[in-house]
N, C-alpha and C positions, 0 to 999 in steps of 0.2 A: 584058424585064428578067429574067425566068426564065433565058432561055436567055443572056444575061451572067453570070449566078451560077455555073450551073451550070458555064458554061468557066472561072469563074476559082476555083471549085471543082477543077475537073478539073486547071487548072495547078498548083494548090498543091501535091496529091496528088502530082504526079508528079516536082515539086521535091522535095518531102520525104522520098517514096521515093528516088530519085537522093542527097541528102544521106546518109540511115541508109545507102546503099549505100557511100558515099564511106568514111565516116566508119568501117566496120568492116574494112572492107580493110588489109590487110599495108602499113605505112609502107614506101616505095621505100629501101633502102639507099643511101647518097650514098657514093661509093669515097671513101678516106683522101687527101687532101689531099698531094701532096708540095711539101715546101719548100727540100728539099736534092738535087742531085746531084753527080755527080763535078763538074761546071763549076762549082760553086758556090766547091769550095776550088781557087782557081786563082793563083797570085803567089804571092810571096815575102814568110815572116813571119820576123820576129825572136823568139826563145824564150829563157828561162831553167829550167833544170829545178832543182827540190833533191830531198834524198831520199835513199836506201840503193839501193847497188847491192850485191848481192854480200854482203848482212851490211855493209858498208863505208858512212858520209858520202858523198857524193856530190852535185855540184853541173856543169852543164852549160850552156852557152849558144852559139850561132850562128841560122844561118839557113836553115827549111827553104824549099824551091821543088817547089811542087805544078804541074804540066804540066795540070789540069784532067780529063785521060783516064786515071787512074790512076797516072802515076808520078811518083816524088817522091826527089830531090836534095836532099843534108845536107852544109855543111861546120860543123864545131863544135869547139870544146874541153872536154876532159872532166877534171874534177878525178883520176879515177886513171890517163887516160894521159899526161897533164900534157902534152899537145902538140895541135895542130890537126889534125883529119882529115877524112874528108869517105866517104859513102857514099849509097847509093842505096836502092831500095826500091819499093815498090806501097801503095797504098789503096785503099781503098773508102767510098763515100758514102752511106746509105741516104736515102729521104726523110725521114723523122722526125730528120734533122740528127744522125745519129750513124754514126759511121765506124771503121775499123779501116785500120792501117797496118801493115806491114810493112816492117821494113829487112837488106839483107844482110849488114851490120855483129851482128846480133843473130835468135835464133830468137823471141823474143817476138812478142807481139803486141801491140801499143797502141790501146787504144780511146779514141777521142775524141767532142767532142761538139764540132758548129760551130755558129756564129750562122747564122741564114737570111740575114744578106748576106756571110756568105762573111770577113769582118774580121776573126774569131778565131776561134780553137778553144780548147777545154782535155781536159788526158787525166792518166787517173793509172793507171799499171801496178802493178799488183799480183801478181807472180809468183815462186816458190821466196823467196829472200832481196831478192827486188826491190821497195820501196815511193818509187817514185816519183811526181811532180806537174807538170807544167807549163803553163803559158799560153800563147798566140802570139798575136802582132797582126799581121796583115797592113801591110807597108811600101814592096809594091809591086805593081801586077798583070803585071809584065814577071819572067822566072825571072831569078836575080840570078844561082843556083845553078846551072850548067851541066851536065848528065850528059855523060863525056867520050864 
């Protein structure tokens, strides 16, 4: 009976030792989760933009077409060239669902934010005289937009 005690003595000790060991130890860092990449914003969304270009009213609508790997196809109409046009461009996707776009139509840069299924985005530019807004819904995952 002695020598049953004394082992379940001995095991407690060395549980509890092993616990105060656990327990003061450096928590393992878990890396940041991503939720977004380039293949996230993939298809074609319909957009409206309003807002100041240029000091100027300004209002904007068509269709962008995201390729998944970075490039991105525009045709649209724009309140001050009062006719349809169409250009191209790059983005980028971070995991934390926010992105930046570039188009060769403009030296800006637009930052957006997406949904982690990829369905929309929204972006507001704020640059020199430019206070612009827009939203996009995804309407297709086939590009509608062609780059020629």
């Amino acid at each position: 009976m002695r020598k049953t005690a004394l082992a379940i003595t001995a095991a407690l000790s060395i549980l509890i030792a092993g616990a105060s060991f656990q327990s003061s130890a450096a928590p393992v860092q878990q890396p940041a989760e991503a939720y977004c990449s380039l293949k996230t914003l993939k298809g074609s969304y319909i957009y409206s933009i309003q807002g100041y270009r240029g000091g100027q009213a300004y209002a904007s609508s068509g269709l962008f077409s995201f390729d998944g790997a970075g490039q991105v196809a525009i045709i649209y109409t724009s309140s001050i060239e009062r006719t349809q046009l169409f250009t191209t461009g790059t983005y980028t996707v971070d995991g934390n669902c926010s992105g930046s776009m570039t188009l060769a139509a403009a030296t800006v840069v637009n930052n957006f934010y997406l949904s982690p299924t990829g369905d929309s985005f929204n972006f507001v530019r704020v640059s020199a005289d430019d206070v612009i807004g827009t939203e996009a819904q995804r309407v297709s995952r086939g590009l509608i937009v062609k780059q020629p």
